[in-house]
N, C-alpha and C positions, 0 to 999 in steps of 0.2 A: 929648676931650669934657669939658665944664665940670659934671663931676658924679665923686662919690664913692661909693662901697658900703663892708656891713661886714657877714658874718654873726655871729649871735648865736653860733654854734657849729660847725666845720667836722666834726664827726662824730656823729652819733644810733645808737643802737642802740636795737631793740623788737622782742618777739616780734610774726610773721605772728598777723597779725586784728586788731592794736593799729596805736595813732593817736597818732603823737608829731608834734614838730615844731620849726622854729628863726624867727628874726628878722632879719629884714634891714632893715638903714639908710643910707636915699640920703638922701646932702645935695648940694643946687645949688650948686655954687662959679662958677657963671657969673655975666653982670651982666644976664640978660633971663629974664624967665619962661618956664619950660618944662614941658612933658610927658612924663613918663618912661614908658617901658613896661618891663615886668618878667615875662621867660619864661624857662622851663625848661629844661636844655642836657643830653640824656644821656636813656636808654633808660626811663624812668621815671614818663614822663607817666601812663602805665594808671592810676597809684595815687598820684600827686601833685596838690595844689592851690596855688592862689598868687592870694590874697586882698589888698588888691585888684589886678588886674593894672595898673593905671597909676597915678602920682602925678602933680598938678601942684603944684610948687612955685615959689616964688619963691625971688630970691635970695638967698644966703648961709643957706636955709632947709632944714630935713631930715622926709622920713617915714619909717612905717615897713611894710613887709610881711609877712604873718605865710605861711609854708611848710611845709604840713601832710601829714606824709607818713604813709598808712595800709597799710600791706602786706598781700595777702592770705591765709592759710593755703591754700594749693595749694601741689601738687609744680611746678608751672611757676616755681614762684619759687624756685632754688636761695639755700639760707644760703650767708651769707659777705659782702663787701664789694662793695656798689654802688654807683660814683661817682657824682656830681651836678653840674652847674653852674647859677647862676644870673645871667641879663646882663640888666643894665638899657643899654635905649635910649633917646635923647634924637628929639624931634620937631623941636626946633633945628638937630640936626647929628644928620641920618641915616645919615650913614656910619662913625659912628663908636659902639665902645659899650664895657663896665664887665664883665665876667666875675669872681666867686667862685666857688672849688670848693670841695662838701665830698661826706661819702660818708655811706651808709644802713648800718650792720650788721645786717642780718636775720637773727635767731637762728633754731637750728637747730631742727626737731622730727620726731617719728617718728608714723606710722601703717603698721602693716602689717595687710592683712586675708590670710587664708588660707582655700580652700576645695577640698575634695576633690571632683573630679569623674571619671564621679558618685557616689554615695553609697553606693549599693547594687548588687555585682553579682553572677550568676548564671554559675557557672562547675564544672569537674569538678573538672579536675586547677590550673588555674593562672586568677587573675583578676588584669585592669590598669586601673589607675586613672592619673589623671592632677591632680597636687597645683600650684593656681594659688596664689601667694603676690605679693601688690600690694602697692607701695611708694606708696602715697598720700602720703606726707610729702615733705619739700623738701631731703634730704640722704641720701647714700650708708651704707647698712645691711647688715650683716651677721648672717644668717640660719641657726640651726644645724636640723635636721629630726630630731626621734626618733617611732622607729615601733615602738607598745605593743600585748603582747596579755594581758591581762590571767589570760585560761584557757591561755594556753600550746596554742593550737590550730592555729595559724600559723607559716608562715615568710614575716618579710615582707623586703623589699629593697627601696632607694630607689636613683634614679640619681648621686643626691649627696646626701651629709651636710651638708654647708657650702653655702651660697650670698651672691653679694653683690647685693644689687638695688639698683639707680640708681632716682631720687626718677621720680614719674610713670610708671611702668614694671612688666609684669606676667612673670614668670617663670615657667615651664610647668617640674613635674618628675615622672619617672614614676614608679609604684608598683607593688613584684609583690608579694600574698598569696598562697600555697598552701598547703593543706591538710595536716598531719602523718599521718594518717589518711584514707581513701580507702574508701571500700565500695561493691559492686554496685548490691544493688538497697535500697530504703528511702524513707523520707521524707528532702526536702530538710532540710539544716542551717543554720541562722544562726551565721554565726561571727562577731564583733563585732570591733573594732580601734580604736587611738588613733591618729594625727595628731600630734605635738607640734611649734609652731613659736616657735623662742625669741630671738627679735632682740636685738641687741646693747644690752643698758640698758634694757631693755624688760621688762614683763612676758607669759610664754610666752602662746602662742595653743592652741588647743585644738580639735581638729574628728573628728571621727568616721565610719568606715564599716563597711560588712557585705557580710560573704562569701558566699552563698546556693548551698550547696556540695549538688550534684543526684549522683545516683546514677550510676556509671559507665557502665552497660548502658542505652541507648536507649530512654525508653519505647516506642516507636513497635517496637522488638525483638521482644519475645515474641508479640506480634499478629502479626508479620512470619513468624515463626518458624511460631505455628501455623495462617496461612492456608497458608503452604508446606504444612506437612505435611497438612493437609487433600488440597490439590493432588495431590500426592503416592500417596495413599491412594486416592484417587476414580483414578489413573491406573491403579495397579495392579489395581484393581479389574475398571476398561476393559479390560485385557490380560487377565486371567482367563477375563471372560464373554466378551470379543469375537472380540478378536485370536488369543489362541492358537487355542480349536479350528479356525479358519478355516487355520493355521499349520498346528495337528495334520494336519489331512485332505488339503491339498497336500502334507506330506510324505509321507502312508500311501501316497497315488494314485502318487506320481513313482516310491517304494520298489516295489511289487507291478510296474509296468510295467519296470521294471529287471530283477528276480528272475523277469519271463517271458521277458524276452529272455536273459539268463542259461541258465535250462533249454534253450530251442531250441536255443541255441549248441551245449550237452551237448548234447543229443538226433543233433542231428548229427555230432560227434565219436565217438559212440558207433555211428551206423550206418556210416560211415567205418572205424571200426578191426573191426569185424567181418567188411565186404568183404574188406580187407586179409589177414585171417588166413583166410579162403574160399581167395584165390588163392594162399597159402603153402600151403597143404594142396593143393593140385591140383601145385602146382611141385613137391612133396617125392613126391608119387603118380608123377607121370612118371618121376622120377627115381632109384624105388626105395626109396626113405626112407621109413620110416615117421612118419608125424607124430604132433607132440607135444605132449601137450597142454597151450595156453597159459592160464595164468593169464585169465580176462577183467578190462576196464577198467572197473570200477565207476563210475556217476555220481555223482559229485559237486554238489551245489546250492550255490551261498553263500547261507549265511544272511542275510536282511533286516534289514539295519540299522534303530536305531529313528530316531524323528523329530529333528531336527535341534534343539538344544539353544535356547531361549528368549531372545531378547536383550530387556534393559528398555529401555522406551519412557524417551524424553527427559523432563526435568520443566519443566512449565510456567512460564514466566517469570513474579516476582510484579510485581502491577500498577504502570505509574510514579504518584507521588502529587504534592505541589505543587511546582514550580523554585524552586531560588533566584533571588532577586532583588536587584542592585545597581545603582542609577544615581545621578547626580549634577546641580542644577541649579547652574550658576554662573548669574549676574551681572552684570549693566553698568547701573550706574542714573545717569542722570542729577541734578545737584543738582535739588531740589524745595524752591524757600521759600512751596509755597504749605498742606503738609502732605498731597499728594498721592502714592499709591505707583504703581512700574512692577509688573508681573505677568510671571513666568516659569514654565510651565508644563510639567509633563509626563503624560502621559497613558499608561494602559495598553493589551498590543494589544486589538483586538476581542473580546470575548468572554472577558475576562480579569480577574478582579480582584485587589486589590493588600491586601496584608497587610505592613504597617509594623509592625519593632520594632526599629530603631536609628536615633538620627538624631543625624549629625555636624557637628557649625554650625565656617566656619572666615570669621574676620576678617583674614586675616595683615596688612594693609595700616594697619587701624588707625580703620577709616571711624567715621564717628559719621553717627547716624539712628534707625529703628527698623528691623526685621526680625520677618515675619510669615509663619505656616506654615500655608495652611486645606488641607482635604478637599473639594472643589466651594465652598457658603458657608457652611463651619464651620473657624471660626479655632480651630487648636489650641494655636500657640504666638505670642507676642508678645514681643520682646525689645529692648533698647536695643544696636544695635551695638558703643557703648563699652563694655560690659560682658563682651566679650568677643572673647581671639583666636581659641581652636580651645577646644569647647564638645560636649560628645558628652550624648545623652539614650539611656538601654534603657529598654522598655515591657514589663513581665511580663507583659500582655496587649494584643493585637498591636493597633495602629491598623486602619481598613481601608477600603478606598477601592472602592465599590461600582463593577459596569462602564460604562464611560463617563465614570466620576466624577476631574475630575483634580486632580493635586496640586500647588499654587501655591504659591510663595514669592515675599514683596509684600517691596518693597526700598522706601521713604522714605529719600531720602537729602539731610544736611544739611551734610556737611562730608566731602567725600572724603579718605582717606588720604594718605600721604607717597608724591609721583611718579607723583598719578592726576588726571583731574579730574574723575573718575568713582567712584562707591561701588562696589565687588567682590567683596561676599561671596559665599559659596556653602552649599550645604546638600548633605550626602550621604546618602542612604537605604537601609537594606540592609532583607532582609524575602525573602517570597515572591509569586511569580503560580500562581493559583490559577484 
């Protein structure tokens, strides 16, 4: 091709969010006038311009191009070296064309956000939390996690000390608080805790939660306890005025008809052994003998047992009170560009209502949209799917879902996850029916 290039500089370096840029110079070494074109070679276009895109020159003649490259601050743009080409083409001779390389240095930067989820929870003996820490920046970080208690009231433990997070990317780690001290009954405790997250070069992050440590013994216990004994008491009661004399008087009746068949038994034994000693005394008479006198067989009675000893009656079962509750809605939305949501629904049985107080939002897939949670048409929750992978909310006082009333989760979705072509979240609900 009867044409020349030259950049002004085959390497740029600029921090992401900044606007640098180079020169290029096409001379026509042909002998007819022509028309250059001048485009971009390499993955870079997103954030490249190139002003103007054609020249015409004549010959033995040169312009120039100016090549302005602006990078974004996003984790999508890893630091480091990103090559470029630039080719001018001729309208003369379209089969042929002019390639320079040069390359982008993208410097490096850090953002990490950290947050405890969630914030506050309600526990005896042991509470878990769950510590999201996001690499918003555009380079590979290393994360150390210290976990403070300021009152010495705690024992806390994390699943890792160290972690490394990749740029664009959200790391989920677990947290256990437990209590040093433990008691029955009382008012609930606030136990408070630090968070520290200290990136490499960075300065630490800071985030905080509370322990809300409830008394060991059940409220719902001592109520339990003394409707039993109530129970209990009213039964023995029953058995005193009811049951026994009716007890007593079947045993008196069954004892006296026993102790009369008893006597008759004697009564006739007795006229029996007196026959008997009759005809020994006529036997000893014929025979010369003088008879002698016998001893008689005195009656004997048994004595009447008393009544048969009392057995206690069974105790009353105490009443059942509300079930637990666990279900789960998943998911399948289709893309929406019009800002439209699908609805997924679950409903309680007949005659039933629902009492919410946990709710577990999981994204694993990565979707982007919004995610929405109502009660019939009272929106509770509203969220951006990118804002989260697995996401848990507790309610110290219970949501509730009146009967008939059901519970919706509205999926808008804008950009399905990695390996779908569908959005997939879900929502998990634990709680009671009532």
């Amino acid at each position: 091709m009867a044409a020349t290039m030259s950049l002004s500089t085959d390497s740029v370096a600029l921090e992401p969010g900044a606007t640098s840029g180079c020169v290029v110079t096409v001379t026509n070494t042909g002998s007819l006038v022509d028309q250059f074109s001048i485009t971009l070679v390499g993955g870079l276009r997103d954030w490249v311009t190139i002003e103007p895109s054609t020249l015409n020159l004549m010959p033995a003649t040169s312009g120039t191009v100016t090549v302005t490259f602006a990078p974004p601050r996003s984790p999508e743009l890893v630091a480091g070296r990103h090559p470029f080409g630039v080719r001018v083409g001729s309208r003369e001779d379209p089969g042929t064309s002019v390639v320079e390389e040069g390359a982008v240095e993208v410097a490096a930067f850090q953002q990490i956000v950290a947050e405890l989820v969630p914030a506050k929870r309600r526990a005896r003996r042991r509470a878990k939390y769950r510590l999201a820490v996001d690499n918003l920046g555009n380079s590979e970080v290393e994360v150390g996690i210290t976990l403070r208690d300021p009152d010495d009231e705690l024992r806390l433990e994390t699943s890792q000390a160290l972690i490394t997070t990749a740029p664009g990317t959200a790391t989920i780690l677990k947290l256990r608080a437990a209590p040093h001290r433990r008691f029955w009954r009382g008012e609930p405790k606030l136990l408070p805790f630090e968070v520290v997250a200290s990136p490499a070069g960075d300065e630490p992050i800071q985030t905080g939660g509370v322990v809300q440590q409830e008394q060991l013994l059940p409220k719902w216990l001592l109520p339990a306890l003394a409707a039993a004994a109530v129970l209990v008491v009213a039964a023995v009661a029953a058995w005193f005025a009811l049951l026994k004399p009716a007890v007593e008087s079947v045993a008196t009746e069954q004892t006296q008809q026993q102790v009369a068949k008893a006597e008759s038994a004697a009564s006739d034994a007795s006229g029996a052994a007196d026959k008997a000693t009759a005809a020994a005394t006529v036997a000893q008479q014929a025979a010369g003998i003088s008879p002698s006198p016998t001893p008689g067989a005195g009656n004997q009675t048994p004595k009447p047992t008393g009544p048969p000893s009392s057995a206690k009656p069974g105790a009353t079962a105490a009443p059942t009170g509300p079930l637990p509750l666990s279900f789960r809605i998943a998911t399948k939305a289709k893309v929406a560009t019009d800002g439209s949501f699908e609805d997924f629904t679950y409903k309680a049985p007949p005659k039933k209502k629902i009492q919410i107080a946990d709710l577990v939002l999981q994204n694993p897939r990565g979707d982007s949209g919004i995610l929405r949670i109502s009660i019939g048409k009272d929106i509770l929750l509203e969220t951006g799917l990118a804002n989260f992978r697995d996401l848990d909310y507790h309610y110290l006082e219970p949501l509730f879902a009146a009967e008939g009333q059901p519970v919706v989760v509205s999926v808008n979705c804008t950009a399905p996850g990695t390996g779908s072509d569908q959005c997939t979240p879900s929502v998990s609900f634990s709680g009671q029916l009532s």
